[in-house]
C-alpha positions in Angstrom: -1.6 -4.4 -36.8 -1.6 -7.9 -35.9 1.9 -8.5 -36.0 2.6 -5.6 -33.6 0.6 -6.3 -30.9 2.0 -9.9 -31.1 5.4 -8.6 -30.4 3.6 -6.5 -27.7 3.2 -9.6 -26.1 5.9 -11.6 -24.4 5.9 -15.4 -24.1 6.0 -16.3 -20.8 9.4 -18.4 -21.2 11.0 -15.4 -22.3 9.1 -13.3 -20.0 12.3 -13.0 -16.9 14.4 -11.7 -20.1 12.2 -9.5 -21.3 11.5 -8.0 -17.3 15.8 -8.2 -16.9 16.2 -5.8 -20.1 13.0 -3.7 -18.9 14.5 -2.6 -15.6 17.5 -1.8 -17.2 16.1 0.7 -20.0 14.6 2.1 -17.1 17.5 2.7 -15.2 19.1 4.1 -18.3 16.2 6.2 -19.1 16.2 8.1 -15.7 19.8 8.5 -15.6 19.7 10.0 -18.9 16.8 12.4 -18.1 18.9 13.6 -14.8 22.1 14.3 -16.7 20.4 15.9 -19.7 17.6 17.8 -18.0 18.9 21.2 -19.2 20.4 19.9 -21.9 17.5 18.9 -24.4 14.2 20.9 -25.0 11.2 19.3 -22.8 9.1 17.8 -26.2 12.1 15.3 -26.4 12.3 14.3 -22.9 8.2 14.4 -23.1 9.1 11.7 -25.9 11.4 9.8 -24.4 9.3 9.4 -21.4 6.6 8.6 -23.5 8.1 6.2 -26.1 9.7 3.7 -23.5 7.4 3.8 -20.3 4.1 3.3 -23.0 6.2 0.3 -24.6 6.9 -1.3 -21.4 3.7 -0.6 -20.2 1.9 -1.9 -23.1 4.3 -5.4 -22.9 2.7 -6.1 -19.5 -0.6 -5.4 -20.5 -0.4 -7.5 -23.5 0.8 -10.7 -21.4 -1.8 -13.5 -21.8 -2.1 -15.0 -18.3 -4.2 -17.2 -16.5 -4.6 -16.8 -13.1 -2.3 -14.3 -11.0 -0.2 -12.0 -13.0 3.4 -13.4 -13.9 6.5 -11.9 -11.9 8.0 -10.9 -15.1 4.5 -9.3 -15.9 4.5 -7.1 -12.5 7.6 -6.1 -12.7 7.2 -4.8 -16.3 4.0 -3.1 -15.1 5.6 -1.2 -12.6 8.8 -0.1 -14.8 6.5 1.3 -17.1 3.9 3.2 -14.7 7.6 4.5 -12.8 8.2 6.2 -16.5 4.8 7.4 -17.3 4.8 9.4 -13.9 7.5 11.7 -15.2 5.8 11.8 -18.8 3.0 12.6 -17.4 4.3 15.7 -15.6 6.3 16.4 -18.8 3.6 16.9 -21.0 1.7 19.1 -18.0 4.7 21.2 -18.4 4.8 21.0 -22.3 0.6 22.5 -22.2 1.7 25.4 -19.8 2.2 24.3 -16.2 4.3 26.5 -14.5 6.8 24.0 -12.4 8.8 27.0 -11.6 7.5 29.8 -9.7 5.0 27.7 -7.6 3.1 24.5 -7.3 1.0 23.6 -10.1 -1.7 22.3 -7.9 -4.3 22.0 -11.1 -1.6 20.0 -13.5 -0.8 17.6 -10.9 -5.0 16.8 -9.8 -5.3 16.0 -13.9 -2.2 14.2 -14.3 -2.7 11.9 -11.3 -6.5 11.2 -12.0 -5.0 10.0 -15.3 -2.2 8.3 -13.7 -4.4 6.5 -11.5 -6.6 5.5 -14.4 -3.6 3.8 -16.2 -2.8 1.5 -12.9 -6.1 0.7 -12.5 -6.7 -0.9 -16.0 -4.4 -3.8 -15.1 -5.5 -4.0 -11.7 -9.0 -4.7 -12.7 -8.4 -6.1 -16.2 -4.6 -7.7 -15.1 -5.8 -9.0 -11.7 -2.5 -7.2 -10.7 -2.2 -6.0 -7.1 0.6 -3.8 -7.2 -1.1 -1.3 -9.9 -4.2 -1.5 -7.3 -1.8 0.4 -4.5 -0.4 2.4 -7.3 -4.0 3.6 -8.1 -4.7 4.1 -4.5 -2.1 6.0 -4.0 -2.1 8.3 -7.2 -5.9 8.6 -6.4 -4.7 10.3 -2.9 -2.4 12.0 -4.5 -5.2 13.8 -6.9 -7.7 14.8 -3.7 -4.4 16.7 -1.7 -3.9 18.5 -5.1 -7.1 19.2 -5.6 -7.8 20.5 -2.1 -4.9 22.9 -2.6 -5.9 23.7 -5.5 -9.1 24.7 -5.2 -9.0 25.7 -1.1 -5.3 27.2 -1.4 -5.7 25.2 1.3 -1.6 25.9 3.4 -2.2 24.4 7.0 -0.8 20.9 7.7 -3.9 20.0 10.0 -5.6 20.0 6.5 -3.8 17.5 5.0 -3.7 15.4 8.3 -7.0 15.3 8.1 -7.6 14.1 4.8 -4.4 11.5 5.2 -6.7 10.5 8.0 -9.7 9.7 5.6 -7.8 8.4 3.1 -6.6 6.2 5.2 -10.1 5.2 6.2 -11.6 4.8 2.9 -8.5 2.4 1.6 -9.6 0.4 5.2 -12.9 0.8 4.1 -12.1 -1.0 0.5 -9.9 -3.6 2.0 -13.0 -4.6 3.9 -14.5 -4.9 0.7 -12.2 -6.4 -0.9 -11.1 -9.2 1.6 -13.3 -11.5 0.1 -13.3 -11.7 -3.8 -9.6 -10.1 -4.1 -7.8 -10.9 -0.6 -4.4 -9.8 -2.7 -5.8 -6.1 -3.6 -7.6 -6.2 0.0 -3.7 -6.3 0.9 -2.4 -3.9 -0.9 -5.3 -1.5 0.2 -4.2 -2.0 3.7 -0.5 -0.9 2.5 -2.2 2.5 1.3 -3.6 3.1 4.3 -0.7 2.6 6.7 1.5 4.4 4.2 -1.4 7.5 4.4 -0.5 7.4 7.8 3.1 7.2 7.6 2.7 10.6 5.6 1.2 12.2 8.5 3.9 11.0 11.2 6.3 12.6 8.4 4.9 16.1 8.6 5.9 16.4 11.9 9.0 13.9 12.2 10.8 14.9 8.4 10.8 18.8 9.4 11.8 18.0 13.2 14.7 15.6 11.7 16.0 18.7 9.7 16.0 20.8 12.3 18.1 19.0 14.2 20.6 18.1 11.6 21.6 21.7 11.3 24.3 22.5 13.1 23.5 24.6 15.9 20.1 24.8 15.4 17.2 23.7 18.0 14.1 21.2 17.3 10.9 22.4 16.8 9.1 22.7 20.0 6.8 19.8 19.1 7.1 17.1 16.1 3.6 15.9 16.1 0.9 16.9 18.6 -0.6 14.0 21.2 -3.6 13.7 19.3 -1.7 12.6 15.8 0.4 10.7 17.8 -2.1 8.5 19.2 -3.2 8.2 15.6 0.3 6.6 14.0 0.5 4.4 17.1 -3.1 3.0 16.8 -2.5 2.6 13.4 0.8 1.3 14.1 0.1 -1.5 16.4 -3.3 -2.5 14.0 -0.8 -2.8 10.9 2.0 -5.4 12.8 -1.6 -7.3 14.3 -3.2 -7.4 10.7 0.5 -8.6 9.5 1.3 -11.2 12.0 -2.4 -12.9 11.7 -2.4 -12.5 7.6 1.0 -13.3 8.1 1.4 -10.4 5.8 4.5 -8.7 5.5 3.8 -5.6 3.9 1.6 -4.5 6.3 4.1 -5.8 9.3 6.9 -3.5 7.6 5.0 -0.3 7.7 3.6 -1.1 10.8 7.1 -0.9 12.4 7.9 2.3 10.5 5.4 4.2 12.0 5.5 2.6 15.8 9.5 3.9 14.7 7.9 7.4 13.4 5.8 7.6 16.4 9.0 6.6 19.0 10.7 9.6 17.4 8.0 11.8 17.2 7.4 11.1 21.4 11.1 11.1 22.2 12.4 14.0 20.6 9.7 16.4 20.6 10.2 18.7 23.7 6.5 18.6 24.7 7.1 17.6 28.6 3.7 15.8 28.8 4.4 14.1 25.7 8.0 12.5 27.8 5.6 11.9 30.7 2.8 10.2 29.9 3.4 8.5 26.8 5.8 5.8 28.3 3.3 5.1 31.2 0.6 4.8 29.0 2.5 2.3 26.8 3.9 0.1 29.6 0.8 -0.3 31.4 -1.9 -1.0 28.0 2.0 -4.1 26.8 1.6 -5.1 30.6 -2.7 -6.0 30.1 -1.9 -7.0 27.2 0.9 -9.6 28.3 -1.9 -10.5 31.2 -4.6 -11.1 29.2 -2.6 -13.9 27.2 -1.3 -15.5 30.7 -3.8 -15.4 32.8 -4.7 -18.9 34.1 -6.4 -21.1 32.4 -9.5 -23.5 33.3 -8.9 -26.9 31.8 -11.3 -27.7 28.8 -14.1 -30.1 29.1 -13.3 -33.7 27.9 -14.9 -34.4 24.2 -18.1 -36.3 23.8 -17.4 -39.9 23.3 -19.2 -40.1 19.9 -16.6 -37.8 18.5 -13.8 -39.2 20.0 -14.3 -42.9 19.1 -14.8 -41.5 15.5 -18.5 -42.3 15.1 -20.1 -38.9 14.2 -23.7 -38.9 15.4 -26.8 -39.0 12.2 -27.8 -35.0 14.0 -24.4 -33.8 13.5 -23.7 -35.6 10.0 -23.3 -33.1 7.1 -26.2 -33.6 4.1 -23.3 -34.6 1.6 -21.9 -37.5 3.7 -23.4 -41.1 2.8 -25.5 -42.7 5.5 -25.6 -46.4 5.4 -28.6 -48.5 7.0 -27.5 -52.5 7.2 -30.6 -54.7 8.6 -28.7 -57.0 11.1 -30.8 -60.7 10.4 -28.8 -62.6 12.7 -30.3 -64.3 15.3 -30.9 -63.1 18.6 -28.6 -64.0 21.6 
């Protein structure tokens, strides 16, 4: 048993070869499950699923690392939890899930909880970031099925408002977080904006359709003012919390849904919506701009004591080494 979990384990020199080869099996492995979806019963694609996203799963979790996950080790991570998703939902249709007829709300709360349960080991036990968003996400994932599920819950003001939560609780943890895991804090900040993201979708995805059929009109509104002023908030917080952490994650999805909200506001045939919006905006850049030029009083000059370099014994820190030389000389 030994034996096998040592080659469960990759050195770390031949870790990049190992992660090369694991992309491509994954590659392989979904192309073959599209091309013979009909064509094999679902215990062997359950199986295939199975066999190679657990092995590449297990190969990142068997890395011994100190510090920070490897690349190689992230990337092997991922590949596998991108094959255990389908398994998963293979083996909720193999006990009885009905995929077909309707939306098997109740297989997919069970399937994430367990999903998000396998991305959280290595986050916690791996230090690995990426499996914390993964876990975030698939956590989200389980509540929305689970409200449907147990609500038949149908109106999209639902699910808004539980994006909106979600996205408030994975603030909430990234406050938490900011501190002992500043990484994880990061990626929790990525859940959130992509909770919101979801919401500017319901309005913006359907209104996009709509328009891209030929003859066929928009809907008369994308998203309504008050969810708009919610992906631009959280729009303009994401770019700010990027350009300080100088993280681009955040920065990226920050732009996606000022973009989500630009269509949302420009395309929706709400009149108010054309009219105020673009006021609104221009006037809150133009304080803004103001605020960061307005003049300036010059600063008072330093104490001398600080700027000949000579720190005053009040101000001296209780580490630093305080020398007392008896002058004997004579007096002038």
């Amino acid at each position: 048993m030994s034996g096998f979990l040592d080659l469960l384990r990759p050195p770390p020199h031949r870790g990049p070869l190992i992660a090369a080869g694991a992309v491509l099996v994954t590659v392989g492995v979904v192309l073959e499950e599209l091309r013979l979806a009909d064509k094999l019963p679902t215990g062997v694609h359950l199986v295939i699923l199975a066999l190679a996203g657990g092995a590449i799963y297990a190969l990142g979790v068997q890395v011994r690392q100190e510090g920070r996950p490897y690349a190689f080790q992230s990337v092997l991570l991922v590949c596998g939890l991108l094959l255990l998703a389908p398994a998963l939902l293979t083996l909720a249709d193999v006990l009885g899930a009905d995929f077909d007829d309707e939306f098997p709300a109740g297989a997919v709360v069970w399937t994430s909880l367990v999903y998000a349960g396998l991305a959280f080991y290595p986050a916690a036990s791996r230090n690995s970031a990426i499996c914390a968003l993964i876990a975030a996400l698939a956590a989200g994932v389980a509540l929305l099925a689970f409200v449907n599920w147990a609500l038949d819950a149908t109106s999209l003001t639902t699910y808004r408002w539980l994006l909106t939560l979600l996205a408030l609780a994975y603030a909430l943890v990234s406050l938490l977080l900011r501190g002992p895991a500043p990484r994880h804090s990061e990626q929790m900040v990525n859940a959130a904006g992509l909770a919101v993201l979801a919401i500017a979708l319901t309005g913006v995805l359907p209104g996009a359709v709509a328009f891209a059929v030929p003859f066929g009109g928009g809907p008369d509104e994308l998203l309504p003012n008050g969810w708009e002023l919610v992906v631009f908030a959280a729009g303009c917080g994401l770019v700010a919390y990027g350009a300080v952490d100088r993280a681009p994650g955040p920065a990226y999805l920050g732009v996606a849904n000022l973009a989500a909200f630009v269509a949302s506001a420009a395309f929706g045939d709400s009149e108010e919506t054309l009219i105020y919006w673009p006021a609104l905006i221009l006037a809150l850049g133009l304080a803004t701009m103001f605020a960061g030029l307005r003049p300036r009083e010059p600063l008072p000059p330093e104490p001398n004591a600080y700027t000949t370099g000579k720190v005053p014994l009040a101000s001296r820190s209780a580490d630093e080494p305080v020398l007392r030389v008896r002058d004997d000389s004579p007096p002038l």
